[in-house]
C-alpha positions as a printed Julia matrix, in Angstrom:
268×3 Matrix{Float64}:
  0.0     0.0     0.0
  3.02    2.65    0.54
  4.13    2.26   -2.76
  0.65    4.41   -4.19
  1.16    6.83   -1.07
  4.32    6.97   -2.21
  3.38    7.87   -6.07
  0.7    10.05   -4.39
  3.52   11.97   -2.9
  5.97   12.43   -5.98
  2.78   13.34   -8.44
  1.43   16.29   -5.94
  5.59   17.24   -5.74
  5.74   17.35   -9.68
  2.51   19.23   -9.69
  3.9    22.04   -7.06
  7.34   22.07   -8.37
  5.56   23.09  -11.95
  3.28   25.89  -10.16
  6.37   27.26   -7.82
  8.68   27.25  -10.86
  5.73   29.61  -12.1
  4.88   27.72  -14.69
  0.92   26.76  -15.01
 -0.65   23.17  -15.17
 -2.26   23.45  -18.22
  0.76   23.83  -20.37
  1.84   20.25  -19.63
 -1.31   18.71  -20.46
 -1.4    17.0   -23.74
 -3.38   14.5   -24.88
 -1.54   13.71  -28.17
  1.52   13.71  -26.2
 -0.27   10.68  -24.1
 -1.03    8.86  -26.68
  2.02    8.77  -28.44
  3.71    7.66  -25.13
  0.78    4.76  -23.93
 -0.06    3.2   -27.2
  3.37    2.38  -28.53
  4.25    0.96  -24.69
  1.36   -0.72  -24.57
  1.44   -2.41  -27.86
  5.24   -2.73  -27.49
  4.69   -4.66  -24.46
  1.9    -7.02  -26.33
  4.55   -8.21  -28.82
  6.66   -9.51  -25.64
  4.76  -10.59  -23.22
  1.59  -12.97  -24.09
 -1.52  -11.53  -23.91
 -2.57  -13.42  -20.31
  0.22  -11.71  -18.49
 -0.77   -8.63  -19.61
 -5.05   -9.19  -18.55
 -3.39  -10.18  -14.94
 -2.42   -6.71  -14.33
 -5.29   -5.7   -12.26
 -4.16   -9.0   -10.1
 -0.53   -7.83  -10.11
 -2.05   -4.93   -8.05
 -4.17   -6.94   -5.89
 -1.17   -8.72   -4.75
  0.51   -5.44   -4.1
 -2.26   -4.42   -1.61
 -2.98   -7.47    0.03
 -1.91   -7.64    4.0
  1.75   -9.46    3.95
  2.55  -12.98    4.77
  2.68  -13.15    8.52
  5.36  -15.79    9.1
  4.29  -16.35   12.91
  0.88  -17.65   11.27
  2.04  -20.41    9.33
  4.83  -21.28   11.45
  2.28  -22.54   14.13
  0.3   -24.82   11.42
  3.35  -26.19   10.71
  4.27  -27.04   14.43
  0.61  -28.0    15.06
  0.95  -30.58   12.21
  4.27  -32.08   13.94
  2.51  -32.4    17.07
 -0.79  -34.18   15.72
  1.79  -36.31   13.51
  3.55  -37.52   16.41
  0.12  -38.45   18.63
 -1.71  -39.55   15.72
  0.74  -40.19   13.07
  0.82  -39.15    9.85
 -2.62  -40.36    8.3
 -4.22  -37.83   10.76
 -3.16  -34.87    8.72
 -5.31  -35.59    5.61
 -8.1   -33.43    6.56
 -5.99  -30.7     8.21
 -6.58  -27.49    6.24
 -2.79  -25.56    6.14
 -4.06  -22.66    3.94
 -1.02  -21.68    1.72
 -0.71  -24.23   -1.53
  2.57  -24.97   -1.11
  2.2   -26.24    2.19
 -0.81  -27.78    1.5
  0.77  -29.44   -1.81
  4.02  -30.28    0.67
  1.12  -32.4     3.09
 -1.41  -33.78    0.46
  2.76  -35.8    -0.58
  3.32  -36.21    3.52
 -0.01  -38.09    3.84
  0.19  -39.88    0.62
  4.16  -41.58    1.76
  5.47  -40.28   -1.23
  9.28  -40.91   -0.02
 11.19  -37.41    2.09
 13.49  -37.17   -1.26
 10.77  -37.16   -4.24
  9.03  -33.84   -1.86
 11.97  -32.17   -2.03
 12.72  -32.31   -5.47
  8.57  -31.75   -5.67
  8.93  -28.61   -3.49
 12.18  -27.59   -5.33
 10.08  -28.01   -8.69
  7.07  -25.84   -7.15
  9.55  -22.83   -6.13
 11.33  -22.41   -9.3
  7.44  -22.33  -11.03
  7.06  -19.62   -8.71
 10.34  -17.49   -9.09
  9.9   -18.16  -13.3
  6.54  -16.46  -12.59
  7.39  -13.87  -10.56
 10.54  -13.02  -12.81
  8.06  -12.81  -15.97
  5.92  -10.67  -14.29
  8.2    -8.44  -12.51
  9.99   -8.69  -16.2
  7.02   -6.83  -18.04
  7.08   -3.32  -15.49
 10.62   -3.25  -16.35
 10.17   -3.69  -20.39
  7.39   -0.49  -20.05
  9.72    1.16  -17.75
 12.42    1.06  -20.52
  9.54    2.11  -23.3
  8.09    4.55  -21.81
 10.96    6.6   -21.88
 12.08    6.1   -25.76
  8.44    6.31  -26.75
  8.57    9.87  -25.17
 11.44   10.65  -27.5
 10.22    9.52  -30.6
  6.87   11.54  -29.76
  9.43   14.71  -29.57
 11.4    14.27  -32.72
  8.06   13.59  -34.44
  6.93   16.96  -33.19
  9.95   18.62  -33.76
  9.84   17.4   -37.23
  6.2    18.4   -37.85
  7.08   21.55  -36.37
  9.93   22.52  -38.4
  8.81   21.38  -41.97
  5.75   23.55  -41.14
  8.18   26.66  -40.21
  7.92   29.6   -42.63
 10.98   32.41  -41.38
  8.96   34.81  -43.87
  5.96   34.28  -41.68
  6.45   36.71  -38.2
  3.46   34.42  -36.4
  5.63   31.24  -36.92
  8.55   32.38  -35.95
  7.17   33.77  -32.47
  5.27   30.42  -32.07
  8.18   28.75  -32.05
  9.13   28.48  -28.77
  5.6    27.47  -27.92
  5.97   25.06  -30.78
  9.41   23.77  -29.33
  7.89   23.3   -25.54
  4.97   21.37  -27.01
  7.31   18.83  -28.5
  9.13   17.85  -25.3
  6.18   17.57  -23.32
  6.05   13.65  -24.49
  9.23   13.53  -23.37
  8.03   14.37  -20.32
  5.71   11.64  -20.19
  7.76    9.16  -21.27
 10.55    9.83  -18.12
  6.93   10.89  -15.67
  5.23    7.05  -16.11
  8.81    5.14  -16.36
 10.03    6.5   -12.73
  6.86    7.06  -11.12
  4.78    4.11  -12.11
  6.78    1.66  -14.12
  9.74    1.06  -12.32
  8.79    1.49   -8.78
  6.39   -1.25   -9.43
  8.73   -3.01  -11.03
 11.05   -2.38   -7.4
  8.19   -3.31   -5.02
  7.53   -6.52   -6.64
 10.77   -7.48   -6.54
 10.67   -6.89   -2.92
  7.56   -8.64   -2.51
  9.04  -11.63   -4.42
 12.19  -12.21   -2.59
  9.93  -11.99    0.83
  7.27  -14.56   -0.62
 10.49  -17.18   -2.02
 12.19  -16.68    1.39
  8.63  -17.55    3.58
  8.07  -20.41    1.17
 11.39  -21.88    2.22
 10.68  -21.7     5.14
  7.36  -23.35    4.34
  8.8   -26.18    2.85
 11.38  -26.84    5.2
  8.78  -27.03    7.94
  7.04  -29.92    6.16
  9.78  -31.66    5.42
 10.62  -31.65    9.2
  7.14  -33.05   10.23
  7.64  -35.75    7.09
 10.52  -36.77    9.19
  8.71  -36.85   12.26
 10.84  -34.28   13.98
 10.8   -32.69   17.47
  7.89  -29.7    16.88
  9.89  -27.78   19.74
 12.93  -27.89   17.37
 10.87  -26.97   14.39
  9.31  -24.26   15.75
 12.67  -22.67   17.38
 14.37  -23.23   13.86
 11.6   -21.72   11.83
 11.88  -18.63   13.9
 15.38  -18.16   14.11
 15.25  -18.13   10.61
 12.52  -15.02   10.81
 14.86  -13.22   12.87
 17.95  -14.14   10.49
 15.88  -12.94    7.7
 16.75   -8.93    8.82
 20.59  -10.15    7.61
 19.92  -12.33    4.4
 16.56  -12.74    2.41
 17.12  -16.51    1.2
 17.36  -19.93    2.89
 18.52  -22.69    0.93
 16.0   -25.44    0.58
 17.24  -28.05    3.29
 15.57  -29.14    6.53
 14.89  -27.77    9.83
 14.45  -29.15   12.97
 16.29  -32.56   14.61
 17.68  -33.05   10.55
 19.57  -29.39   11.14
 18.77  -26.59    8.38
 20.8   -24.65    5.71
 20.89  -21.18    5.58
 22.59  -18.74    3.48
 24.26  -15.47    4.43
């Protein structure tokens, strides 16, 4: 949610710092200009990406609003599923709700005796679906962050062109329009470097962000399960899962490895 307060903030700045520099509000609104800068990103952007990434947008910002992963929450399914496991044993588990897919795709194996080795690579399989994903989508705010910008010039030099085949030095008018003319042309510049930086890109930033939380908390999903597959000590689980939280402040990834009685692997 901060990162539309935070485009809030810089549009109202650009707005004042055009009315304090004296300049007035309606001289930078162009709707040619616009055009020339959305339509080629846009349709740029069609002949990269297919054409379901690009009807998932609206979701992309869903996900950017929804209330974060609380790593506390899921940490306690996973130690309540140790503790059934080890009263009950594993069969007891089938009907036990863990709402997150992975973990529940990590269980549905658990209960099923698929062996400890064939859920890892499973889980391993499931993450890298999930970072290819993430990278394609996080991939298509960077392409129309890039766009944007060289859209915005060719919608200048195409004005400046227009502009200066139509320029008649025998003609007083024309020659005083031409400044006029000439601050018309860069206004798609404008535009272009306006939705790269303030739109484009920082989305492009925040999902990153949001990815490399979601990859490390699924980690630490999977490790979880693969401790209660193993039947270890939900004490031990628990007091691993959450020393990785805390580690997570240093280092944002956790190689996939176990936690627990079977020890963990962390990086950084």
């Amino acid at each position: 949610m901060l990162i539309f307060v935070g485009m809030l903030i810089t549009v109202v700045a650009t707005v004042l710092g055009i009315v304090l520099l004296g300049g007035s509000l309606g001289d930078f609104l162009d709707p040619a200009s616009f055009l020339l800068v959305i339509i080629p990103t846009f349709c740029s952007l069609l002949s990269n990406f297919p054409m379901e990434l690009l009807a998932g947008i609206p979701k992309h910002f869903k996900v950017m609003m929804r209330k974060n992963l609380q790593p506390e929450e899921f940490i306690a399914k996973i130690v309540d599923c140790a503790t059934l496991a080890r009263k009950e044993g594993l069969l007891s588990l089938e009907s036990v709700d863990m709402g997150d897919k992975t973990m529940q795709y990590a269980l549905n194996m658990i209960v099923d005796g698929i062996d400890q080795d064939a859920i890892r690579e499973s889980l391993e399989d499931s993450l890298t679906g999930i970072k290819e994903r993430h990278a394609e989508v996080i991939s298509l705010y960077e392409k129309a962050g890039s766009y944007a910008p060289a859209f915005g010039m060719v919608g200048t030099v195409v004005s400046l062109v227009n502009m200066l085949k139509a320029l008649d030095f025998s003609n007083p008018d024309a020659i005083n329009s031409l400044g006029g003319n000439m601050a018309a042309a860069l206004i798609t510049t404008l535009y272009g470097s306006l939705f790269a930086n303030i739109i484009f890109l920082p989305l492009a930033g925040y999902l990153k962000v949001l990815h490399k939380r979601e990859i490390f908390y699924k980690v630490m999903m999977c490790n979880g399960m693969l401790s209660v597959a193993r039947g270890d000590n939900p004490k031990l689980i628990q007091d691993a899962l959450l020393e990785q939280v805390r580690l997570s402040e240093k280092s944002a990834s956790v190689a996939l490895g176990g936690t627990g009685d079977g020890g963990g692997k962390e990086s950084g």
